[in-house]
C-alpha positions, -999 to 999 in steps of 0.1 A, spaced: 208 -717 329 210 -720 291 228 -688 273 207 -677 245 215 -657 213 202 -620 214 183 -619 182 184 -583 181 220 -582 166 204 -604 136 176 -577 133 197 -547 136 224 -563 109 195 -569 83 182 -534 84 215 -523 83 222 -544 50 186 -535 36 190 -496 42 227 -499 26 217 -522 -2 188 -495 -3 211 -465 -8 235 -484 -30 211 -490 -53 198 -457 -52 228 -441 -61 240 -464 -87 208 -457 -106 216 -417 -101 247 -419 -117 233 -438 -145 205 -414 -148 239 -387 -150 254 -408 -179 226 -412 -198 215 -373 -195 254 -364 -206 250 -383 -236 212 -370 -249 228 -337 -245 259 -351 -266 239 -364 -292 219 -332 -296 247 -314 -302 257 -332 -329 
């Protein structure tokens, strides 16, 4: 009898590198959104 892989343990790991590739990108882009809001507001200050 010939051991195969499980190919579920591939599927689960790229899902779980999309989603947190996903949400890393996602929050990257919210802090950026943050920096660039801080400095309109600095700007109209001036």
């Amino acid at each position: 009898m010939r051991a195969g892989l499980n190919h579920w343990d591939y599927v689960i790991a790229a899902y779980a590198l999309g989603i947190g590739a996903t949400m890393a990108l996602v929050a990257w882009s919210w802090l950026a959104m943050r920096r660039a809001e801080k400095r309109r507001e600095r700007s109209r200050e001036k």
